[in-house]
N, C-alpha and C positions, 0 to 999 in steps of 0.2 A: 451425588456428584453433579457440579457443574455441567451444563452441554456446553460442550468444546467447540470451537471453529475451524477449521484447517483450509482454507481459501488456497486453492490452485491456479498459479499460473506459469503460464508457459513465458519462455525468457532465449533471446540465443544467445547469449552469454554468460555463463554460470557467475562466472569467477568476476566478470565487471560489474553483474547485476548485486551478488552478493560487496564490494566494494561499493556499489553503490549506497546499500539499506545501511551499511555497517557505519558508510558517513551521517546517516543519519541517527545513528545510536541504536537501530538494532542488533541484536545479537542472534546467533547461531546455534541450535541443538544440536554440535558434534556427531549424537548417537544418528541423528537420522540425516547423513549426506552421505551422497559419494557424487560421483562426472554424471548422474543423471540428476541430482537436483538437490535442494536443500533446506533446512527446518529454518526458519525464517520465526522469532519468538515475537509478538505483539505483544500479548498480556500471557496472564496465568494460563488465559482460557480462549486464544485467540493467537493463532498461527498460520503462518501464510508457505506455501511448499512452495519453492522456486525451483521450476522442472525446466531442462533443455525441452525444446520443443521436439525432437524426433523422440522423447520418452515420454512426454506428454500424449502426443499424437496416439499414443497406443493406447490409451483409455476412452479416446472417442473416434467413432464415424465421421466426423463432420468435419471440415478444414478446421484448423484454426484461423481465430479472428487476428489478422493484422492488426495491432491497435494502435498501431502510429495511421490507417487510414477510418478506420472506423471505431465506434465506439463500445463495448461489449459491458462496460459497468463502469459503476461510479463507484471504490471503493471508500467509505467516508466512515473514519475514525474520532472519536470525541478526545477533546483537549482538555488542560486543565483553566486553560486563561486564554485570554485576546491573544498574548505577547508568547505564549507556546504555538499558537497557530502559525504568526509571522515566523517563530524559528524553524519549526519544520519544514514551512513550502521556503526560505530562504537557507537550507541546509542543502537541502534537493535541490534549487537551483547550480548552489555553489560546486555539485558532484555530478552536474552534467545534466539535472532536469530542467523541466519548463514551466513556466507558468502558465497555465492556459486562460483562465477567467479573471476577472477583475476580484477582489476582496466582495463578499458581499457582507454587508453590516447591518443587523436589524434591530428592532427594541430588544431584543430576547436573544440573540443570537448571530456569530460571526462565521464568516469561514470563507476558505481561502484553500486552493490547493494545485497541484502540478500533474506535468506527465513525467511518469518513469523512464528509463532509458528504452523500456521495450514497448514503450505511448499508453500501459495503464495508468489509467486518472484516478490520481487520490486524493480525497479530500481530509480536512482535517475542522473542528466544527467546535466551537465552544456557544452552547447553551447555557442562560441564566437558570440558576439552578431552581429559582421559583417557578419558570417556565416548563423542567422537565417535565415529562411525559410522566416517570412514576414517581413523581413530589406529591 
């Protein structure tokens, strides 16, 4: 079996955060939501939990990170092409994100990315496949 990813975060609004991913063609695993948070599907093998932040808050000691003022991670997703990176951060735009950085473009490699409605940064990155890491 694959190892799985399940990236948490905390969000204070369920129902616009979810509205938000869904504009961008995510989908939802029904089996795992209810008013405290929800399966957020990336790949087969990569899932992200979108928890209200007072259900969140019960799995750790420590505040949570405002990420509209500080930065706690760069989440960065691989694309299939140039022109899927521009749709993604310009789908996100169109549902209420931001753009934060400029496009960066290199011999080998593009990307481009936004903040979510609750200021997690994501990126989105397409690598020349000659340049991968396991080519």
């Amino acid at each position: 079996m694959a190892t799985q990813i399940y990236l948490n975060l905390p969000v204070k609004d369920l129902a616009r955060s979810k509205e938000f991913f869904t504009a961008l063609g995510y989908s939802f695993n029904p089996k795992f939501e209810n008013e405290n948070g929800a399966c957020m599907i990336i790949s087969e093998d990569i899932f992200v939990m979108l928890l209200v932040e007072r259900f969140f808050q019960t799995f750790i000691k420590k505040k949570i990170a405002d990420a509209k003022q500080v930065t706690e991670a760069i989440i960065c997703l691989s694309s299939e092409s140039k022109a899927a990176v521009d749709e993604m951060v310009a789908k996100a735009i169109a549902a209420g994100g931001a753009a934060l950085n400029p496009k960066m473009e290199m011999e080998f490699m593009y990307n481009h990315g936004f903040e979510d409605l609750d200021g997690h940064f994501w990126e989105f990155t397409w690598m020349d496949p000659s340049f991968a890491p396991n080519s």
